[in-house]
C-alpha positions in Angstrom: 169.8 -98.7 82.2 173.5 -99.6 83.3 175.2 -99.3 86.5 176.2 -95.8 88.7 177.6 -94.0 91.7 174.7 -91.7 92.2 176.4 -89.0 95.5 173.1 -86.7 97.3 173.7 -84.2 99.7 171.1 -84.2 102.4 169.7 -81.8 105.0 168.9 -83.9 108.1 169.1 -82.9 111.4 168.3 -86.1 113.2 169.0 -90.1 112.6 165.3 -91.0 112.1 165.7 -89.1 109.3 168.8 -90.7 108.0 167.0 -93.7 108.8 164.2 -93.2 106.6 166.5 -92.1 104.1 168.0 -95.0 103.8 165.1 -97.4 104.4 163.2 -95.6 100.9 166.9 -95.6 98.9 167.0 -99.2 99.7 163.6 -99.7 98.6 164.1 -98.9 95.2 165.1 -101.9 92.8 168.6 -102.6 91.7 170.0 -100.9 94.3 173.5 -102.4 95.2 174.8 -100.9 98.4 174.1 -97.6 99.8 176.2 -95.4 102.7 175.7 -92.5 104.7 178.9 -90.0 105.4 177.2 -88.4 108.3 180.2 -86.0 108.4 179.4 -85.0 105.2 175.8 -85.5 105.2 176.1 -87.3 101.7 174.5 -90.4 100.9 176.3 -92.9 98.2 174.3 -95.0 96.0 175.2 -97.6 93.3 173.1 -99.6 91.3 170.8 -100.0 88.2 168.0 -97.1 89.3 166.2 -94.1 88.2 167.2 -91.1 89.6 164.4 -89.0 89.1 162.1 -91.1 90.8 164.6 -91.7 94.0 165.4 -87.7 94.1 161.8 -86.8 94.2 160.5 -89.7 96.9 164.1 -88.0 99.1 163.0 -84.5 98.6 159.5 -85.4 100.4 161.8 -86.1 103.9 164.5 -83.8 103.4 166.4 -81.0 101.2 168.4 -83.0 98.5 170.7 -81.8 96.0 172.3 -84.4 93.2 175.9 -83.6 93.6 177.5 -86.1 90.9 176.4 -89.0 88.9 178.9 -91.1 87.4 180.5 -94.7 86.5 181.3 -96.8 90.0 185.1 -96.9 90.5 
């Protein structure tokens, strides 16, 4: 697999859930950095990972929609 800028939007109401968010996206292996834009409720990953399997562990806390995946610029 190579390298990408993987953007989810979320539906959390509450920062435990952000939280755990986060903690299972950082989890996963060859994951560079991740960020939250609470504003937005969109969480930012890049790295070397399988989408599929992150999408469908998020969707067990929260709504998630895959909003673009793409080269990191």
């Amino acid at each position: 697999m190579e390298k990408k800028k993987i953007v989810l939007k979320l539906e959390f109401n509450d920062d435990k859930t952000k939280q755990k968010a986060m903690k299972n996206v950082c989890s996963h292996s060859g994951v560079e950095s991740a960020s939250v834009d609470m504003k937005e409720k969109k969480l930012t990953v890049v790295g070397d990972v399988d989408i599929i399997i992150m999408v469908k562990q998020l969707r067990k806390l929260c709504h998630t929609d895959l909003v673009t995946v793409g080269s990191p610029a």
